[in-house]
N, C-alpha and C positions, 0 to 999 in steps of 0.2 A: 618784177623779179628778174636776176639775172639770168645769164645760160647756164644750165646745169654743168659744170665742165670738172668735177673730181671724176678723177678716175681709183682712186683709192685713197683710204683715211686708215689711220693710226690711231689706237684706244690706247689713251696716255693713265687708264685706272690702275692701280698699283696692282701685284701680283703675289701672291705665297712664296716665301723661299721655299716651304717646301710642301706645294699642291697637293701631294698625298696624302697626308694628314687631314686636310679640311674636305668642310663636306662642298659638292660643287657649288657655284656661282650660277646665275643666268648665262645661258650660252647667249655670248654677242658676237660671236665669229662663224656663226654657218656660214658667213655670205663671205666668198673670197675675196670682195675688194676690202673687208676687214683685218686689220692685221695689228696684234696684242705689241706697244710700245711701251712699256712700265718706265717712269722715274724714277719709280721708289720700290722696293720689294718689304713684306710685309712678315716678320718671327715673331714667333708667337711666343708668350708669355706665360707663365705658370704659379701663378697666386695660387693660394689657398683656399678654402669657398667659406670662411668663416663669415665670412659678407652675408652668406644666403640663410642663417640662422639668424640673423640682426632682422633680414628680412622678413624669413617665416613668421617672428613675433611680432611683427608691426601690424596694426589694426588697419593701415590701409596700402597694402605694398603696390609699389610698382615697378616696371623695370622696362628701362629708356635707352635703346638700342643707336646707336649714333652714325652706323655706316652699315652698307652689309658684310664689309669686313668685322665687322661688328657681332654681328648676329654671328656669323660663321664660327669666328673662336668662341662666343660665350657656349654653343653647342659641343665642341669639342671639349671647351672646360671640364662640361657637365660630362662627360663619357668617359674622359680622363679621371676623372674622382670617381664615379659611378653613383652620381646625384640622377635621381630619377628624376626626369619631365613631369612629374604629377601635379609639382608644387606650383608649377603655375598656372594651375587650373583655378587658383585662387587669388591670383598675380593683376594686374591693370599690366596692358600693352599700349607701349608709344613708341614711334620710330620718328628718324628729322625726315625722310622722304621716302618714297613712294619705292624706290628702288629697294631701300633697306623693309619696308613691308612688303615686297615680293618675294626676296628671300626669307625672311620670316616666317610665311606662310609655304614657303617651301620647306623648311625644314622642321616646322612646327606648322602641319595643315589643320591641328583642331583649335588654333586661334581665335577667337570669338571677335569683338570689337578691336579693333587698335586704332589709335587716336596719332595721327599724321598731320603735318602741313598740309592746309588745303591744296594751295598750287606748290606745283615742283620748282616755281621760281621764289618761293620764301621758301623754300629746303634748307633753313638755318635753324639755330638755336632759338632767335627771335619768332621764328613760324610756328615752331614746333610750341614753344611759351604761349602764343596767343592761341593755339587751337587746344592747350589744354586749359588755359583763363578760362575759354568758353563752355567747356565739360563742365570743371568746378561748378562755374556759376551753375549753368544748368541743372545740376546735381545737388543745387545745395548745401556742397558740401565748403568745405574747411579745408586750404592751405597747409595748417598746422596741422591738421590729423593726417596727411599722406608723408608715405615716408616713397622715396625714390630712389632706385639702384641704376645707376647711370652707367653702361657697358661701353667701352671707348679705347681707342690706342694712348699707348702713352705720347705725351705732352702734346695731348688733346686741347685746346682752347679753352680757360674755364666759364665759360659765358653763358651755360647752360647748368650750369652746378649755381653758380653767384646767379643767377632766373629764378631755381628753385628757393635758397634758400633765401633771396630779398622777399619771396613771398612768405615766408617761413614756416615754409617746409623740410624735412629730415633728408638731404641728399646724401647718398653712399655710390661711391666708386670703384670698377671692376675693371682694372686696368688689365688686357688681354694679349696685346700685341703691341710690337714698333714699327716705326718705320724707318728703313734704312734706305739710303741713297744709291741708286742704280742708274751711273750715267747713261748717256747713249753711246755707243761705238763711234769715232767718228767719219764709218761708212754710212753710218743713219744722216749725217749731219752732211757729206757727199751728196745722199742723194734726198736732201732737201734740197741743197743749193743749185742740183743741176735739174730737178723737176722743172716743167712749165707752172708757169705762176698760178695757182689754184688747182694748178690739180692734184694738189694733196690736202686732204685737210684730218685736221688733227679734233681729236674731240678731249676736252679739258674739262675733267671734274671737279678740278679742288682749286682754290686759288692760291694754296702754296703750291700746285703745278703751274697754273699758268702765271707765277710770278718769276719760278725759276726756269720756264722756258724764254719767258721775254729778256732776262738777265742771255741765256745760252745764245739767242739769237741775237743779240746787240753784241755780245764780245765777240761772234764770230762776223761781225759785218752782215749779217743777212736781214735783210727786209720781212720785216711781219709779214707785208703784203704779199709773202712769195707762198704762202699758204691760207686757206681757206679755213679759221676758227672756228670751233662750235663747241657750243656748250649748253646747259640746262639751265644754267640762274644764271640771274640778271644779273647779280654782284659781279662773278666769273667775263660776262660779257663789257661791262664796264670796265671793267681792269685792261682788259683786252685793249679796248680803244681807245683808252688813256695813254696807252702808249703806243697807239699807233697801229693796231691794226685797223684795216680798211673795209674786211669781209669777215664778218662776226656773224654766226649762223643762229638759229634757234632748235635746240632738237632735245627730243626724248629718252632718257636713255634707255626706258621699257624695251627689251630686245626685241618685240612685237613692231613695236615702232620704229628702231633705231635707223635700219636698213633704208625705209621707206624716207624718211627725212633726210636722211643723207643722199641719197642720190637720186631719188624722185619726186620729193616736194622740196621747195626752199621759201624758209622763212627769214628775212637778217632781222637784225634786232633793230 
């Protein structure tokens, strides 16, 4: 392993235009060398909840949460109509990661089973498919008898809707939020270029973040290497050193964890 040498990192997960409304997130900033860097800011959406009657009558519902931005607005939805929590006492729980079942269970603690990617490194569409193939199977059960309510931002990737339905099952969509573009100031971008080489690093949840950070930092001349990358999946991390970064980290984003991997354990990829 190398020398521990961040002295602070940047949380590049998108944020609420407007915080107030949503119910909270996992605290990831107790720790002062943390500090909230959003690309993207996140407005919320206001559909109709005709969706959750298609649901109620389906003989085998579920409902497949995609981000913990995710989870956040589908609660809000529900507060905003004034749709009781009850109904999904009768509901099947799936999230793509481990993060989006933490909040979950934060905002809904009488949760029972919910069916996740095993590891946080197939935190995709594909992970989340194979650990519920294994359920099915297990269960017995039938494809074609579950119907699925997929809760997601808009122009979400259809890759998990075209999962369910090649199996042929009933997928319905609860389009909740967008995402709008928030560049960085370019004092942010200042004071990348004049940091010591690794002592900043960045931690990158999505790979449309870290496609348009590596775009941001090739048109301002700056070296990937002049920052310390980290992230949770593998896909994320490959991206990363395709294009050249040199110091690709491995970390959790459990806020339990986060602190500790970032700056007293190091795992690279």
């Amino acid at each position: 392993m190398g020398e521990l040498r961040m002295r602070h990192v940047w949380m590049i997960r998108p944020e609420w235009s407007e915080p107030a409304l949503m119910p909270a997130q996992a605290e990831h900033h107790g720790d002062a060398r943390l500090k909230a860097m959003p690309l993207q800011r996140l407005e919320v959406l206001h559909p109709d909840t005709a969706v959750l009657q298609v649901l109620n009558d389906a003989a085998c519902p579920w409902i497949v949460w995609t981000s913990p931005a995710a989870v956040s607005a589908f609660f809000f939805w529900l507060k905003r109509h004034g749709v009781d929590t009850f109904f999904l006492n009768k509901v099947r729980l799936a999230v793509i990661a481990s993060g989006t079942r933490d909040q979950l269970l934060r905002l809904y603690p009488e949760a029972g089973t919910i069916i996740v990617a095993e590891q946080d490194e197939r935190a995709d569409a594909e992970g989340l498919l194979s650990a519920m193939d294994r359920c099915i199977a297990q269960e017995s059960s039938d494809w074609a008898r579950q119907t699925l309510l997929i809760v997601e931002g808009e122009s979400n990737r259809p890759t998990l809707r075209a999962g369910f339905e090649a199996r042929g099952a009933h997928a319905l969509l609860a389009v909740l939020y967008r995402r709008i573009a928030s560049a960085w100031p370019e004092s942010a971008w200042a004071e990348i270029a004049g940091s010591d080489p690794g002592g900043l690093g960045l931690v990158v949840t999505s790979s449309a973040a870290g496609r348009q950070l590596i775009s941001a930092f090739q048109a301002r001349g700056i070296a990937l290497s002049q920052v310390i990358w980290c992230t949770h999946h593998a896909a994320i991390a490959e991206l990363l050193q395709s294009a050249g970064a040199t110091a690709v980290r491995r970390v959790r984003l459990n806020h339990q964890w986060l602190s500790y991997d970032l700056f007293e354990h190091e795992a690279h990829w």
